[in-house]
C-alpha positions, 0 to 999 in steps of 0.5 A, a space after each residue: 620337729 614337734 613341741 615347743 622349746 623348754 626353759 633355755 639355762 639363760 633367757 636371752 634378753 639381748 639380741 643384736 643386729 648385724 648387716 650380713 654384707 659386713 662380715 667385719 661387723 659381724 665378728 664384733 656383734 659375736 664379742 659384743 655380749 649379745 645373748 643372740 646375734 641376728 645377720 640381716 640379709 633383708 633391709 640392711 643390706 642393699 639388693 646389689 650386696 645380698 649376693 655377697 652377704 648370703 655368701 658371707 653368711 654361709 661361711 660364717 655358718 659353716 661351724 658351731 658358734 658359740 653365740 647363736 646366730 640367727 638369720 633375718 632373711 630376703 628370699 627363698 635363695 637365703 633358705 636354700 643356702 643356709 638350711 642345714 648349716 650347724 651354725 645357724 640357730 634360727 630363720 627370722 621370717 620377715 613380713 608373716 602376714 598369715 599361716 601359709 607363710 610359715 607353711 612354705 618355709 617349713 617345707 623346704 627347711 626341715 629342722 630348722 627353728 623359725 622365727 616370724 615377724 609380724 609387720 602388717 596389719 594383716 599380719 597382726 590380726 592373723 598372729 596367733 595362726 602364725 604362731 601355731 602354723 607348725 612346730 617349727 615355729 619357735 618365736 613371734 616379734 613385731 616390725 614396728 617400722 613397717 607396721 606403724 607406717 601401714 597403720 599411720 601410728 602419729 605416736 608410739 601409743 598407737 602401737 600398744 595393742 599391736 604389741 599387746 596382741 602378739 604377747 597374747 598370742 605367743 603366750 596362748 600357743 606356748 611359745 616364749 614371751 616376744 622380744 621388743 622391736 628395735 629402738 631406732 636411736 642408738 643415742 637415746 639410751 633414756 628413751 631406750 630404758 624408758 621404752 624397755 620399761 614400758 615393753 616390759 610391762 607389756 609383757 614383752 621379754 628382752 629386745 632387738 638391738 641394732 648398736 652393741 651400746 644399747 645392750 647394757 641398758 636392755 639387759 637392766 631393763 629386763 633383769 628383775 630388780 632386788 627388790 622382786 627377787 626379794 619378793 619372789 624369794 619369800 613367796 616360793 619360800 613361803 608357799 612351799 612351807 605353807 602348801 595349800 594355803 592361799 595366803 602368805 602369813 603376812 597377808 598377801 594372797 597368792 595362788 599358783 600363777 603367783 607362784 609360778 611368776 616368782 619362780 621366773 623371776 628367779 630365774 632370770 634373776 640367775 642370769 646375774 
């Protein structure tokens, strides 16, 4: 496997998790309207019912879904047993504190797109060798919980460069702009928007969700509003009628990055 994923038809903003133990809960996430669903076989489920839900998983697996599925996994028994299934999309790698990591789950999942979490200090500081480790790496995302206890973050500010740090390093290796950390209150639903706002302005790209009622609300949050369609449509428009020159006629400058954030605007503005 070698490269990085181009442009997929829809980005996908939503990613909802669901415990692998609950095949029931499962079913619902795939019907839920999640872009991507996640089965956690790792902190959801406890150590006595992983058996069961790696089990259930690979059932699951056992053909094409029609949303992707991803896997957060525990162990090394969750790769042996799920590599290679056409249903499975991506691993999800808890706990990536460095390239060796990547290194030991690529050896023994060939083809398989791996996606790495970053939940430690260490793990932060070696993120964009995470990134770059091999090409099967497809995405990197934090783990907020883990990492804001390891650094005694009193307040969601103190996880700002953290996040900073991870977008920057997806985006020097190439790699699509990070999915949010869940938001643990699944009834906050204004703290919610106000932290996907605040995300989004970040850099970050979509979220983890961990209730089928905080999708709608990531989804907006995500989504451009009309107003920088608008801006993105004249932009394109206008630099395509005026190539070469470095200012709109109404006075705004642009160059090619300009110009090439108003193509992704519009692109996610499709998603509608």
């Amino acid at each position: 496997m070698t490269g990085r994923p181009g442009h997929a038809p829809h980005p996908p903003l939503t990613w909802l998790y669901a415990p692998g133990d609950r095949p029931d809960v499962v079913q619902k996430a795939l019907v839920s309207g999640a872009d991507a669903v996640i089965v956690d076989l790792e902190d959801a489920v406890a150590a006595d019912r992983r058996e069961y839900a790696r089990s259930a998983t690979a059932e699951l697996l056992a053909s094409p879904r029609a949303t992707p599925v991803h896997v957060r996994i525990a162990g090394k028994e969750d790769i042996a047993s799920l590599v290679g299934l056409p249903g499975l999309a991506g691993l999800r790698l808890p706990k990536v504190a460095r390239a060796s990591d990547i290194h030991r789950v690529a050896a023994v999942a060939p083809d398989t797109h791996l996606y790495a979490l970053l939940e430690s200090a260490l793990g932060i500081e070696n993120a964009h060798a995470v990134a770059t480790a091999h090409p099967a790496v497809r995405g990197i995302a934090l783990g907020e919980a883990d990492l804001r206890a390891e650094l005694g973050a009193g307040s969601d500010a103190g996880l700002d460069w953290p996040r900073g740090r991870v977008v920057v390093a997806a985006r020097a290796a190439g790699l699509p702009a990070p999915v949010q950390s869940v938001y643990p209150d699944v009834r906050d639903l204004e703290g919610l928007a106000a932290s996907c706002a605040h995300g989004r302005s970040l850099g970050f790209l979509g979220r983890s969700a961990i209730h089928p009622r905080q999708l709608p609300v990531i989804e907006r949050a995500y989504l451009p509003t009309a107003r920088e369609v608008e801006s993105a449509a004249e932009i394109v428009e206008a630099a395509a009628e005026n190539a070469g020159a470095q200012a709109l006629p109404d006075g705004r400058f642009v160059d090619a990055a300009i110009v090439a954030a108003a193509h992704r605007t519009l692109f996610l503005a499709a998603r509608r």
